[in-house]
FISEMI-367752 format. One record per residue (C-alpha): residue in three letters; residue number from 1; x, y negated, z. Coordinates in steps of 0.1 Angstrom, whole numbers. Layout:
BEGIN
ala; NUM; X; Y; Z .
...
END
This chain:
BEGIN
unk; 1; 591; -1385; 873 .
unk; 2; 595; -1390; 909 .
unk; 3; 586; -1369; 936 .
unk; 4; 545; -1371; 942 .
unk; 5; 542; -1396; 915 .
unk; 6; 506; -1396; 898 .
unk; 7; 496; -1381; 860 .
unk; 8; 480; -1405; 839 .
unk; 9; 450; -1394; 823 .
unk; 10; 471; -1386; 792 .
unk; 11; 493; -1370; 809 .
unk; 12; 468; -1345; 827 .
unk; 13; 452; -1344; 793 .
unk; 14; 487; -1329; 779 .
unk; 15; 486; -1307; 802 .
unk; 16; 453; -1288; 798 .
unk; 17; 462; -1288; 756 .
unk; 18; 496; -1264; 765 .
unk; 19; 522; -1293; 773 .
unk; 20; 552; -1286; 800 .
unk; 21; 574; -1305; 817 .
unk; 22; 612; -1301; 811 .
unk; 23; 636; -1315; 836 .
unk; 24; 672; -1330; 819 .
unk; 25; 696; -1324; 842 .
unk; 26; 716; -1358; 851 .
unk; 27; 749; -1337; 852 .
unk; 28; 763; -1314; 838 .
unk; 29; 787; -1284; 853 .
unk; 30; 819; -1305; 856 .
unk; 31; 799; -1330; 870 .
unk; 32; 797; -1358; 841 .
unk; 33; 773; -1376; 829 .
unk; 34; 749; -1354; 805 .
unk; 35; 743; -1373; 773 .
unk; 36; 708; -1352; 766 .
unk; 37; 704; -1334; 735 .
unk; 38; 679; -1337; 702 .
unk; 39; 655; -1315; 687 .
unk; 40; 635; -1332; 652 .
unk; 41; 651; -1362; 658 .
unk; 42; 641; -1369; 691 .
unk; 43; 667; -1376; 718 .
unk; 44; 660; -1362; 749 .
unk; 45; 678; -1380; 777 .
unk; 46; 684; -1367; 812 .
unk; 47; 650; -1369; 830 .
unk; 48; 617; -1350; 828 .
unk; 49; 597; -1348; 799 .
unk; 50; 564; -1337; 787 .
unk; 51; 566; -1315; 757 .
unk; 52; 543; -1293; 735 .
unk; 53; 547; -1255; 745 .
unk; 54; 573; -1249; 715 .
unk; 55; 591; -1278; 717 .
unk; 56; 598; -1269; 756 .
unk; 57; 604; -1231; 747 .
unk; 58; 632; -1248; 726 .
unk; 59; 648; -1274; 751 .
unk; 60; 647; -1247; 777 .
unk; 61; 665; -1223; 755 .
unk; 62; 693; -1254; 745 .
unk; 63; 699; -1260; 780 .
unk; 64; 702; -1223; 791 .
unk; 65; 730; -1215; 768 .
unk; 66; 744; -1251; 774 .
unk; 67; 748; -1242; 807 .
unk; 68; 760; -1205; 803 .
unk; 69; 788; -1219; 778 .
unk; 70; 795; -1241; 803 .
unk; 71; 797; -1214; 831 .
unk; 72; 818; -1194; 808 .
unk; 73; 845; -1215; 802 .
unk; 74; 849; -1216; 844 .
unk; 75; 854; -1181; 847 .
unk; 76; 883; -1156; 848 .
unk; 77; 885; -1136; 817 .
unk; 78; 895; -1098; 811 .
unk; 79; 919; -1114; 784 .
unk; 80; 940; -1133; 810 .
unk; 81; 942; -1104; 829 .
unk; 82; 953; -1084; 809 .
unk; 83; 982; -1111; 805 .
unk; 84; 992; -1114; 837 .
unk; 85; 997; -1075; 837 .
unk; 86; 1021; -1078; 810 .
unk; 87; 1042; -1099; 820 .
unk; 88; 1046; -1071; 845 .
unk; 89; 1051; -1044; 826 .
unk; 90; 1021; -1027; 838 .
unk; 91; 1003; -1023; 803 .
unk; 92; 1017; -995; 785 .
unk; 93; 1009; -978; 750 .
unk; 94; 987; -946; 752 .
unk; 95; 1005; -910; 756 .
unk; 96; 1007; -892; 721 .
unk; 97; 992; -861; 723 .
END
């Protein structure tokens, strides 16, 4: 919806029932197009919608761990650290006692 764009009467009428608007992002973290996602066979496209109260519980929970899988696959991990090290020789077997 653009910015200070007018509710219909449905819309406003959606609103009062528990409906919520959910914004698609347009791009995702690399910076590609986002193809959207479903839930029951509806496609939700890049955009804002206006969902019941479940329904937008839902999408906002597919697009948070969309985005922190995303986010993940950016970052360092301990794993390649502990690589690094060795190749060194810095990682060594624990003493025996």
């Amino acid at each position: 919806m653009a910015k200070g764009a007018k509710l219909s009467k449905e819309q406003l009428a959606k609103l009062e029932d528990g409906y919520r608007f959910v914004d698609v992002p347009e791009r995702d973290t690399y910076d590609y197009k986002f193809q959207g996602f479903w839930i029951n066979n509806v496609h939700l496209k890049p955009g804002k919608h206006l969902l019941p109260n479940d329904w937008a519980d839902e999408a906002e929970r597919i697009l948070r761990v969309w985005d922190k899988a995303n986010r993940r696959l950016l970052r360092t991990t301990p794993h390649n650290k502990s690589v690094a090290e060795a190749s060194q020789g810095q990682l060594a077997a624990p003493a025996a006692e």
